[in-house]
Structures are given as structure tokens and as C-alpha cells.
TORPA-4810 file (N, C-alpha, C, O; in nm, 3 decimals):
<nodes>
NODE_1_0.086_-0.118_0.000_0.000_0.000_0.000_0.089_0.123_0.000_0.206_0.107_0.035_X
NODE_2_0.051_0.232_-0.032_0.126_0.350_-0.101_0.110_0.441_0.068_0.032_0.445_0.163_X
NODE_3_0.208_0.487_0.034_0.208_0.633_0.163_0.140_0.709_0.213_0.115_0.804_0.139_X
NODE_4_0.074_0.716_0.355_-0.018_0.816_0.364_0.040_0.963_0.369_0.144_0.981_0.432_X
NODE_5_-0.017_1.059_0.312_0.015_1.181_0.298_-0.028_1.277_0.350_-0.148_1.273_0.322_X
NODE_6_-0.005_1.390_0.426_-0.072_1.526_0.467_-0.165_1.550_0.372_-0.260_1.476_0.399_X
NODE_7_-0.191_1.620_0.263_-0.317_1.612_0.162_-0.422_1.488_0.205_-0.522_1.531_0.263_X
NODE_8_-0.420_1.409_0.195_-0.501_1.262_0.220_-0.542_1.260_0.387_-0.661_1.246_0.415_X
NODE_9_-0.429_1.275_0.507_-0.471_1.247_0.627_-0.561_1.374_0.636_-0.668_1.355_0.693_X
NODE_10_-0.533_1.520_0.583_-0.611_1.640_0.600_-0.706_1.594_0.560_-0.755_1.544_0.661_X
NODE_11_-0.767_1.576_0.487_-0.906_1.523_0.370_-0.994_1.410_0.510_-1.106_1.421_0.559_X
NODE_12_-0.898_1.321_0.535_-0.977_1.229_0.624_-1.026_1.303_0.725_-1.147_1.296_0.743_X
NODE_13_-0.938_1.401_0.823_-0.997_1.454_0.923_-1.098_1.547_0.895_-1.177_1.582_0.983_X
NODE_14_-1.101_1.585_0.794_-1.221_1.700_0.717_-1.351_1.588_0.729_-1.454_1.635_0.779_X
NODE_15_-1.353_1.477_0.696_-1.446_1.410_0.668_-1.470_1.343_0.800_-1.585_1.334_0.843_X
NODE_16_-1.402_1.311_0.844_-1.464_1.241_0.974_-1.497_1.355_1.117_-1.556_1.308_1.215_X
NODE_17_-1.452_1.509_1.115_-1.465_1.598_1.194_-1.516_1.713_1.158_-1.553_1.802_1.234_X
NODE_18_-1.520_1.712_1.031_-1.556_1.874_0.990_-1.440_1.959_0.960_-1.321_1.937_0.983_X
NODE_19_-1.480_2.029_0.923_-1.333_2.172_0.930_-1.331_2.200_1.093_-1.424_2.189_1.173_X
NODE_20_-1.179_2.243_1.119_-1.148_2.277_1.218_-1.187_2.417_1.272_-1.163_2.519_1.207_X
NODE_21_-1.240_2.417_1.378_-1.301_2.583_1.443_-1.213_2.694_1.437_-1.235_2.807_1.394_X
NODE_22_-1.046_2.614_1.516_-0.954_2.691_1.487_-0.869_2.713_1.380_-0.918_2.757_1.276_X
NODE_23_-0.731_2.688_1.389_-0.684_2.727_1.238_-0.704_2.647_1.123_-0.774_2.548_1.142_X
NODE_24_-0.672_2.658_1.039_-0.687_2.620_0.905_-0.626_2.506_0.861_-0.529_2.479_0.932_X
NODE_25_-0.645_2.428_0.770_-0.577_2.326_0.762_-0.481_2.346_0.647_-0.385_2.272_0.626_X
NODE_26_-0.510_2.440_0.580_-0.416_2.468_0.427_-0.290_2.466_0.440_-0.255_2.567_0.502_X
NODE_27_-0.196_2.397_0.411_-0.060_2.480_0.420_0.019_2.369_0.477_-0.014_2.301_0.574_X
NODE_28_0.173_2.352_0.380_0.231_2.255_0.429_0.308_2.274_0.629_0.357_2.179_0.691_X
NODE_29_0.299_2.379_0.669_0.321_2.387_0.792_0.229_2.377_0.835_0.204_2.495_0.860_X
NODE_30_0.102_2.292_0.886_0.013_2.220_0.962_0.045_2.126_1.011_0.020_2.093_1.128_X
NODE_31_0.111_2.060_0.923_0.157_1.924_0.993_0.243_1.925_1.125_0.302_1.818_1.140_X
NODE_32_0.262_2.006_1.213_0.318_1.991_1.309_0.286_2.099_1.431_0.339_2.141_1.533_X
NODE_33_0.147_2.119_1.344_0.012_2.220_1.484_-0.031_2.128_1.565_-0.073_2.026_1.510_X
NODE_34_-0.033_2.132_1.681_-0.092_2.044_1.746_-0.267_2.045_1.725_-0.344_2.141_1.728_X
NODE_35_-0.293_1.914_1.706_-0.474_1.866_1.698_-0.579_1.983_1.753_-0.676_2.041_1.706_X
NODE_36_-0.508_1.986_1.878_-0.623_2.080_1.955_-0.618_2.236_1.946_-0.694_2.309_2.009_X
NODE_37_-0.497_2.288_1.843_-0.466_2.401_1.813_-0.542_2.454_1.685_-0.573_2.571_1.664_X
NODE_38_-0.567_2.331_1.593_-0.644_2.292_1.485_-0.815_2.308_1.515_-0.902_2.368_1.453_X
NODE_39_-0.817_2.244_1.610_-0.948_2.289_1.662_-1.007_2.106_1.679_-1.128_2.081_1.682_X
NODE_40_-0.942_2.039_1.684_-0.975_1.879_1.704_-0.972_1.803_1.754_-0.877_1.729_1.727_X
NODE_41_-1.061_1.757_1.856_-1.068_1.680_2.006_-1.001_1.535_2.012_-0.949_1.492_1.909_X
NODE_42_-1.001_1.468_2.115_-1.002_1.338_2.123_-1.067_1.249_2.028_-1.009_1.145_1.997_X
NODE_43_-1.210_1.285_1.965_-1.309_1.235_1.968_-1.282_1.230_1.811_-1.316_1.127_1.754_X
NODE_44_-1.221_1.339_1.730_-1.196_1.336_1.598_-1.066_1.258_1.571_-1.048_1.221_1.455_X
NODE_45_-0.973_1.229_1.664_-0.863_1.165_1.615_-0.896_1.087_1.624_-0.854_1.026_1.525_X
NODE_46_-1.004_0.970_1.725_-1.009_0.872_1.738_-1.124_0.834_1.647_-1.150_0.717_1.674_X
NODE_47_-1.182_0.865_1.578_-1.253_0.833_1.412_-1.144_0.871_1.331_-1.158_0.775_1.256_X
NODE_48_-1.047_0.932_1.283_-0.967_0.931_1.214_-0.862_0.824_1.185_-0.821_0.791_1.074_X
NODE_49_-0.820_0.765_1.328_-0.737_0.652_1.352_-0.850_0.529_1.300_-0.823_0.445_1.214_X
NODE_50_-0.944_0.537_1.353_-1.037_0.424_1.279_-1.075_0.436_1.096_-1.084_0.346_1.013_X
NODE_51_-1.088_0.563_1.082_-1.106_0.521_0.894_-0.960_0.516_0.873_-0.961_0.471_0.759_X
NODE_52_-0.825_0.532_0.905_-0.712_0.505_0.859_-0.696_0.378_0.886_-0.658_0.304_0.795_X
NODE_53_-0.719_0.327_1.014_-0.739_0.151_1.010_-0.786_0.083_0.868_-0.727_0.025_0.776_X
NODE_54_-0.911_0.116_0.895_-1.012_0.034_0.780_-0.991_0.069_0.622_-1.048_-0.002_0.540_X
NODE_55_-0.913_0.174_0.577_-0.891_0.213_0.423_-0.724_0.148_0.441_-0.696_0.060_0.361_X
NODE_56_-0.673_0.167_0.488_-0.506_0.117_0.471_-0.515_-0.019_0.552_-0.396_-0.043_0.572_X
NODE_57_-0.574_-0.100_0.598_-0.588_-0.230_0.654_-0.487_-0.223_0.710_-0.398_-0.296_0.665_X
NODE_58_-0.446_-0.124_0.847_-0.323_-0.177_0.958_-0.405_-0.100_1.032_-0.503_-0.027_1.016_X
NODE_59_-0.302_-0.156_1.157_-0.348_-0.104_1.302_-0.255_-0.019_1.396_-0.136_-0.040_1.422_X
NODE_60_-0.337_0.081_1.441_-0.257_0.131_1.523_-0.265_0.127_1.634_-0.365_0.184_1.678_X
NODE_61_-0.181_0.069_1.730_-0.243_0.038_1.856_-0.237_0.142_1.962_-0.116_0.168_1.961_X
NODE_62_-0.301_0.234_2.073_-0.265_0.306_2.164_-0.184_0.420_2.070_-0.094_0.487_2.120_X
NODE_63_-0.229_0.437_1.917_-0.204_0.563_1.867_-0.241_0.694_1.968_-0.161_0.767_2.026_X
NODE_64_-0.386_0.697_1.969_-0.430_0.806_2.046_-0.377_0.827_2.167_-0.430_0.925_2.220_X
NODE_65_-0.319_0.792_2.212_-0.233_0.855_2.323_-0.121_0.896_2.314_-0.049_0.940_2.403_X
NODE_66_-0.090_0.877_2.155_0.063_0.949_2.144_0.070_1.063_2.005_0.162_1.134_1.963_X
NODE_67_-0.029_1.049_1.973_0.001_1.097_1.838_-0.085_1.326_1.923_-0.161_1.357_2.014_X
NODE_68_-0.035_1.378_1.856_-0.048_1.519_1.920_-0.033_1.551_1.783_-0.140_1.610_1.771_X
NODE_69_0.018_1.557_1.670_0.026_1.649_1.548_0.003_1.577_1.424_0.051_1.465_1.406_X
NODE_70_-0.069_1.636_1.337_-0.083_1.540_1.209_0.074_1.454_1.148_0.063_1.348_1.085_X
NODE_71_0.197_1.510_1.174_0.281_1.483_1.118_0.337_1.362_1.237_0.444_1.304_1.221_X
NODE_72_0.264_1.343_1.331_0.278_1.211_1.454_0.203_1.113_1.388_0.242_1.000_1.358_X
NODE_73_0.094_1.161_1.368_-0.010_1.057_1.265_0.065_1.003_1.153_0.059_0.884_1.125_X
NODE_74_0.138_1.088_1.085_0.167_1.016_0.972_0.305_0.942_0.988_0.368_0.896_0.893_X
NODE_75_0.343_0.935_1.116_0.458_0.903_1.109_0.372_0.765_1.190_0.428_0.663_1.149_X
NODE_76_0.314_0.745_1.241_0.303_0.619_1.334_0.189_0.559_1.231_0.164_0.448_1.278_X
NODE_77_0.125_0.574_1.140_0.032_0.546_1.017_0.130_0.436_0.936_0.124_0.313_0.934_X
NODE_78_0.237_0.542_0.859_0.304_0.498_0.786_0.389_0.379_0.799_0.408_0.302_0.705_X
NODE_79_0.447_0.362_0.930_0.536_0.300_0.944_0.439_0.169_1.024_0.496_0.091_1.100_X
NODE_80_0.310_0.159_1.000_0.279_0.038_1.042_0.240_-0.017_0.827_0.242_-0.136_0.794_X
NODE_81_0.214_0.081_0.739_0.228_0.058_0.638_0.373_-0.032_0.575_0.369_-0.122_0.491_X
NODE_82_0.469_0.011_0.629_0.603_-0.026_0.568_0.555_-0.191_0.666_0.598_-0.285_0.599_X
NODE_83_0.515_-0.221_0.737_0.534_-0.308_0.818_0.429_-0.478_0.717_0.436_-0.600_0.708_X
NODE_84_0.385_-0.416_0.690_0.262_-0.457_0.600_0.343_-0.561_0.533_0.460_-0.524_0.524_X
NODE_85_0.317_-0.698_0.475_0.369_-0.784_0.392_0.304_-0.760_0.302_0.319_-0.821_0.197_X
</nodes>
């Protein structure tokens, strides 16, 4: 399976949370705003971690307790991708 990307993880959290209240999601420096600076609770990462489960068929285990910035996401996403046979 191919790489998850900032464009693509942004898109998912749009869809599973809405646009964010606070800042914006545009722009390759997002990736390292923290979630809740974005404007995005517990409650949206943890549907996000679930449609990234179920479209890329891996798991992340006890993601949500570590992941704080989209660019945490894609780093603990991806590398269960590389893991993938």
C-alpha cells in the first residue's frame, strides 16, 4: 500500500470531523500544529485513527495517546504501512 500523505490524512480529518473551528488546515506547515490548536478533540482523532485503520488495513495500537500532530499521525500510520507484507 502506497504512503499516507498530509493532503489525504487532512481530507480524512475534514471528513470524519468537519473543518477545524480553529486554524486552518491549508498549508504545508500544519503538519506539526498540534490537533487541539487545529481545533480537534479526542473524539476526531479517534474516528480518524479508525477510517485510517479500515482504508489502509493496519493497526494502530494506543495511537491516540501518542500521536499530538498530524505529522505524529503520519509518522506512526506509515510506518505500520512499511510493516505490512
Amino acid at each position: 500500500m502506497s504512503e499516507l500523505t498530509l493532503p489525504v490524512l487532512v481530507e480524512i480529518f475534514r471528513e470524519c470531523a468537519g473543518e477545524p473551528v480553529g486554524a486552518g488546515l491549508d498549508g504545508d506547515d500544519v503538519g506539526d500544529v498540534e490537533l487541539s490548536v487545529l481545533g480537534y478533540d479526542s473524539l476526531a482523532l479517534l474516528e480518524a485513527i479508525s477510517q485510517v485503520e479500515r482504508r489502509y488495513s493496519i493497526g494502530m495500537p494506543d495511537a491516540e495517546t501518542r500521536i499530538k500532530t498530524l505529522n505524529q499521525f503520519l509518522d506512526q500510520a506509515n510506518e505500520q504501512l512499511v510493516r505490512q507484507p
